[in-house]
N, C-alpha and C positions, 0 to 999 in steps of 0.2 A: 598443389592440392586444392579441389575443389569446395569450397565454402555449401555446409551443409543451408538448403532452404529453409527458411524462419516457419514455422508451422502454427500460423495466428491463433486460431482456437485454442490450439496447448498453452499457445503463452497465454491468452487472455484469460483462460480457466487458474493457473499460476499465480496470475495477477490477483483475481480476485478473492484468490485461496489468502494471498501476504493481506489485502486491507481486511477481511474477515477476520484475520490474525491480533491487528490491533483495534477489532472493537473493544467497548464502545468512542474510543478516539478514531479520529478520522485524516490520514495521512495524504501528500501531496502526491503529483505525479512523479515528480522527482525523487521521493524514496520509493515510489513503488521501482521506478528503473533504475535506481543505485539497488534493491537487491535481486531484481532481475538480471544483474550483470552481476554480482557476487557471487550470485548459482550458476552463472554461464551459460543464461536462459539467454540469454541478447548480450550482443556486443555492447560495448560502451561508445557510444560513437553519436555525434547530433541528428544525422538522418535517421537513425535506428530509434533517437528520441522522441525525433517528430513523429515518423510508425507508430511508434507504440501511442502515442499523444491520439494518434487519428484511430487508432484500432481501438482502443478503451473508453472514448468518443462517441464511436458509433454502435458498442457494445451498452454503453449505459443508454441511449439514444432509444435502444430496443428492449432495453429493463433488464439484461444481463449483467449489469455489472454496479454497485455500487457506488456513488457519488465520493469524490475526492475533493480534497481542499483547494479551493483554487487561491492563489494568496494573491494575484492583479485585479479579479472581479468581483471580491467578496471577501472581508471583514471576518478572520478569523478568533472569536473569542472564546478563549480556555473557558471551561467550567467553571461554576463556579455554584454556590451553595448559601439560602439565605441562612440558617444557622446549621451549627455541630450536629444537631439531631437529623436531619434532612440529610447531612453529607453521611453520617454512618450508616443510616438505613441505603444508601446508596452503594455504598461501598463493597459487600458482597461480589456484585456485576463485576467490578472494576479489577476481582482477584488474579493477579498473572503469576506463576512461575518465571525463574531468570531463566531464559533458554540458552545462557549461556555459562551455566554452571558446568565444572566440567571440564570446559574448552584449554585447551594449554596455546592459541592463540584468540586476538580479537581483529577484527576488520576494523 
């Protein structure tokens, strides 16, 4: 059976659907491709990881696509808030739903 072709734009539009997902936090490349293989958007596989690594690359490159955390080239520091009042008035934005209420498994 022939392996369907990888159709770049669909995934990278995907892609950028999952980090949109967890604004205002900002996720690695590597969850974005552990849940692109979850959904059965991309195999799980290293070369499939480098693609994807070069495809969302050259998409943010050209303002398509959202900055990721890069955890080798840059110092990621959680939030953080000078007092309670600063962090409440913040807090609103920050509102999610469990998307996985519901579910009778988890990944």
């Amino acid at each position: 059976m022939a392996r369907e072709r990888i159709r770049w734009p669909l995934v990278v539009e995907r892609a950028r659907q999952i980090v949109e997902g967890y604004a205002p936090l900002k996720v690695t490349l590597r969850q974005v491709m552990y849940r692109l293989a979850a959904e059965g958007v991309l195999p799980h596989t290293p070369p499939m990881y480098r693609r994807l690594s070069a495809q969302l690359a050259q998409a943010r490159r050209e303002g398509r696509f959202p900055d990721l955390i890069d955890t080798m080239r840059e110092l990621h520091v959680p939030p953080a808030w000078p007092d309670a009042d600063a962090f409440v008035r913040e807090m609103p934005a920050w509102f999610r739903l469990d998307r996985t209420v519901g579910q009778e498994h988890t990944l």
